[in-house]
N, C-alpha and C positions, 0 to 999 in steps of 0.2 A: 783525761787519764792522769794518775798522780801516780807519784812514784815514792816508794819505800825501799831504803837502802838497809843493809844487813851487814853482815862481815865477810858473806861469802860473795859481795856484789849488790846489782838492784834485784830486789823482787818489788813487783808492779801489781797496783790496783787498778782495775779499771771501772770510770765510773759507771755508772746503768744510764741505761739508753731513757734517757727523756724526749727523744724525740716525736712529733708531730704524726698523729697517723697519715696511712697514704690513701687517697681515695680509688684514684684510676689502676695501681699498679699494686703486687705486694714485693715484699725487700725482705728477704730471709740472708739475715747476717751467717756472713761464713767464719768469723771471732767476732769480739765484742770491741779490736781496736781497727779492723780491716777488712773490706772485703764482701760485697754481700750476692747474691741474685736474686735476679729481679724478674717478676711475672706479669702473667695480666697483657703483656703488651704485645704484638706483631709487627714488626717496624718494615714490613712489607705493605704496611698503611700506613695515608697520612696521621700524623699523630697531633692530636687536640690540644691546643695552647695548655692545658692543664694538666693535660700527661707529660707535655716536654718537660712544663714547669718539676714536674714531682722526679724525673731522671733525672735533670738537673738540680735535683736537693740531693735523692740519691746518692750522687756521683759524688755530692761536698761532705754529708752526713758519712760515706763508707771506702772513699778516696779511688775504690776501683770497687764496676758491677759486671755483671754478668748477667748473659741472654742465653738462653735453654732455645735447640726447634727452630733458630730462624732461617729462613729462605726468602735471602734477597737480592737482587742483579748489581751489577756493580753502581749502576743508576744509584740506586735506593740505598747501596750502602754511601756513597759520596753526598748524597741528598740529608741524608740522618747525621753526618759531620757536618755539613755546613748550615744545619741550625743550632748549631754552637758556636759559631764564626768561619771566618776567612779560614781555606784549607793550605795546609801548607807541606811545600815541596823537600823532598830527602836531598839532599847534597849531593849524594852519591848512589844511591842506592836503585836496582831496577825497576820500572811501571807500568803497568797493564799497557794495552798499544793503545793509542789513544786518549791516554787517562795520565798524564803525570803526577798527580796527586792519589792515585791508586796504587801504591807501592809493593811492590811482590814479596810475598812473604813462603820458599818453600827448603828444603831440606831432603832428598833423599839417597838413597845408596851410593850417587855416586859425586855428590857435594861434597867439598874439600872443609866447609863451615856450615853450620846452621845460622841462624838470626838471632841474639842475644842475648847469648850465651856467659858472659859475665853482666856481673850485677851494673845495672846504670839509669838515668834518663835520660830519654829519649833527646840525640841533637841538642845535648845540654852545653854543645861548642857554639850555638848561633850565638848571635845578637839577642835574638827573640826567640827563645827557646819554646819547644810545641807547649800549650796548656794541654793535651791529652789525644790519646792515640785509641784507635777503635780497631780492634785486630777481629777478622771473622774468617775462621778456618773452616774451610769445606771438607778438606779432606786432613784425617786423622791416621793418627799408627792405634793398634787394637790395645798397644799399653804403653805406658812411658807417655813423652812431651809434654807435663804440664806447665805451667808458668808459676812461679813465684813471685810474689808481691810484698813489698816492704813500707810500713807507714816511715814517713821522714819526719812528723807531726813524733811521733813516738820516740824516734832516736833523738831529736832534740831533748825534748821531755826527760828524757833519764843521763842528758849531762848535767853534771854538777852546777849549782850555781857561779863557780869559781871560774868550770872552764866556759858558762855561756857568757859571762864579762869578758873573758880573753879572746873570744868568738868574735864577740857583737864591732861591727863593722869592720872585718878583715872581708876582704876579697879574693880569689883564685879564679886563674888560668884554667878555663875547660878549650881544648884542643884535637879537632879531629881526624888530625893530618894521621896517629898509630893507627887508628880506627877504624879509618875508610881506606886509605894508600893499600891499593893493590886486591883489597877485597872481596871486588865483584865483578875480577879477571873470569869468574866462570860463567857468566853471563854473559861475557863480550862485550863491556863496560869498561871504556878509555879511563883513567885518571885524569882526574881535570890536575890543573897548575899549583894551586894551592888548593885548603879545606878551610872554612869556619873557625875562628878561633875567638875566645871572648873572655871577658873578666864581668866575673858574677861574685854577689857576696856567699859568702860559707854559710850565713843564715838569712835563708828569704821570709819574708812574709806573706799568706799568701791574699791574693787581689780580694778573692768573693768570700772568703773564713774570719780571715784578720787573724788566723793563726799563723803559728813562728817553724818552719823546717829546715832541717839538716839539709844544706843544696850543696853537696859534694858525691860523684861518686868516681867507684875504680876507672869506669870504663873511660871517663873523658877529662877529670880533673887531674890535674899537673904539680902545678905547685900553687901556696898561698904566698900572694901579693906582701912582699913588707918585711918577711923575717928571711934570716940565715934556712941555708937550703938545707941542710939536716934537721933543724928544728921542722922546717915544714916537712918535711919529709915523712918526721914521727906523726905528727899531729894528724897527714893524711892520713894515715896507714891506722891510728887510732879511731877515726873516725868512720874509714872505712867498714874497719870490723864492727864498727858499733850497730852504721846501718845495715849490714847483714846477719845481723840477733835475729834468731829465728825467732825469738818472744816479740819481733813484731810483725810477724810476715803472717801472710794467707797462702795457700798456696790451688791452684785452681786444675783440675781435671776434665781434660778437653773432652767432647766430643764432636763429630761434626755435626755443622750448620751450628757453632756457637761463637756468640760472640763477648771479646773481654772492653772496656771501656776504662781506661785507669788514666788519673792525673799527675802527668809528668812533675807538675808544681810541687806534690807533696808525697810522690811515690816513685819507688825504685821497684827495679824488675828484671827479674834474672830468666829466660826460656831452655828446657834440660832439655840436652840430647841427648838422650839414653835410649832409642827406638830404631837407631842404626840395624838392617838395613831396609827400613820401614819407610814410609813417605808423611811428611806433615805440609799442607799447600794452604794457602788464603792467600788473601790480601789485607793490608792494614790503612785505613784511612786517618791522617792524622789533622788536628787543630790546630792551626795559629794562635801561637802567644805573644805573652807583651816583652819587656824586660825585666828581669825579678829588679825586687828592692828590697 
């Protein structure tokens, strides 16, 4: 994507998809910088070296996909995350019995909060922050809950050269103590002692693209390591709003048995509750990641 500046702001070109055709699966882009779904597959099967291969192009080529129709046990959905790696555990957050890597994902009439609900990535307080989270909602509200998807590949891209020099190697505090403290009292979920706390750079690179993202968001970043706290303070709050441009979001409409698949490394994600006093239920399986750099 390249970006063209004006006087009322950026307006954005994006390039045309040179991409590689798919043989096992099709990929109908949902924009031209984010977001696509994906067909052809049943992941209620095992899946052919060659079909993983092509979701895992997929998912780098459109940074978040999406599955139409699927019906899978919680088996098969933990079995579809861990042939992307090691699965990895919520800090705080509820899980299937049995399954703590099966994360519960529900909202209805009479929840005090729904699941995330401001713009963020996902446990962007670890160490090792998730590389990508797989959400599959069974049950739906008949309108309202969709998800919003933001590239972070994009919000970098339309900082100035100026301010991605005054970017390049600063650090920030992501912190999950506001986040989780007290959260999942309606579930009957103790607070543990402390939460996750971690120093990531403001601009990651990512592992398998070797592209450059925005890795700040509202929901867990703090402050930037190094300057005076009002200067960092702006700069969050700048950046903040950058990555919630609607110019680079997709934004997804659920139904049930679908499933979302999006990477933490280069995407932000906001879930609307506007379907109060309706129900939205899954589970979310999530991927072990590394350390940005």
């Amino acid at each position: 994507m390249s970006v063209l500046r004006g006087n009322n702001g950026p307006r954005y070109k994006h390039n045309a998809d040179n991409s590689a055709p798919y043989d096992t699966i099709t990929v109908d882009k949902l924009t031209p910088i984010i977001g696509a779904e994906v067909g052809g597959v049943d992941l209620s099967q095992p899946l052919g070296n060659q079909t993983f291969e092509e979701i895992h192009r997929a998912l780098a080529e459109n940074l978040v996909i999406f599955f139409r129709d699927q019906h899978i046990t919680e088996e098969q959905h933990l079995d579809f995350g861990r042939r992307f790696g090691k699965l990895h555990l919520h800090p705080a957050a509820p899980h299937a019995p049995g399954h703590p890597e099966l994360m519960v994902i529900h909202a209805d009439k009479d929840s005090p909060r729904a699941n995330g609900e401001g713009w963020h990535s996902d446990v962007s307080c670890d160490e090792e922050p998730p590389m990508g989270s797989i959400l599959y909602i069974r049950n739906c509200p008949p309108r309202g809950g969709d998800t919003l998807f933001a590239s972070m590949y994009a919000a970098y891209e339309a900082l100035s050269d100026r301010m991605k020099r005054y970017l390049d190697g600063l650090t920030a505090i992501h912190d999950g103590e506001d986040a989780y403290r007290g959260t999942y009292a309606n579930y009957g979920i103790a607070d543990k002692l402390s939460y996750p706390r971690a120093e990531h750079p403001v601009i990651r690179t990512h592992p398998v693209t070797g592209k450059r993202a925005l890795y700040v968001n509202r929901g867990f970043t703090k402050r930037i390591v190094g300057v005076p706290r009002d200067e960092s303070n702006a700069i969050l709050h700048y950046l903040w709003d950058l990555a919630e441009d609607p110019l680079f979001q997709c934004r997804f409409r659920w139904r049930e048995n679908s499933i979302a698949f999006w990477d933490n490394r280069c995407v932000q994600h906001r879930a609307m509750w506007d379907y109060w006093p309706n129900t939205r239920s899954g589970h979310r399986v999530t991927v072990a990641g590394d350390r940005p750099v």
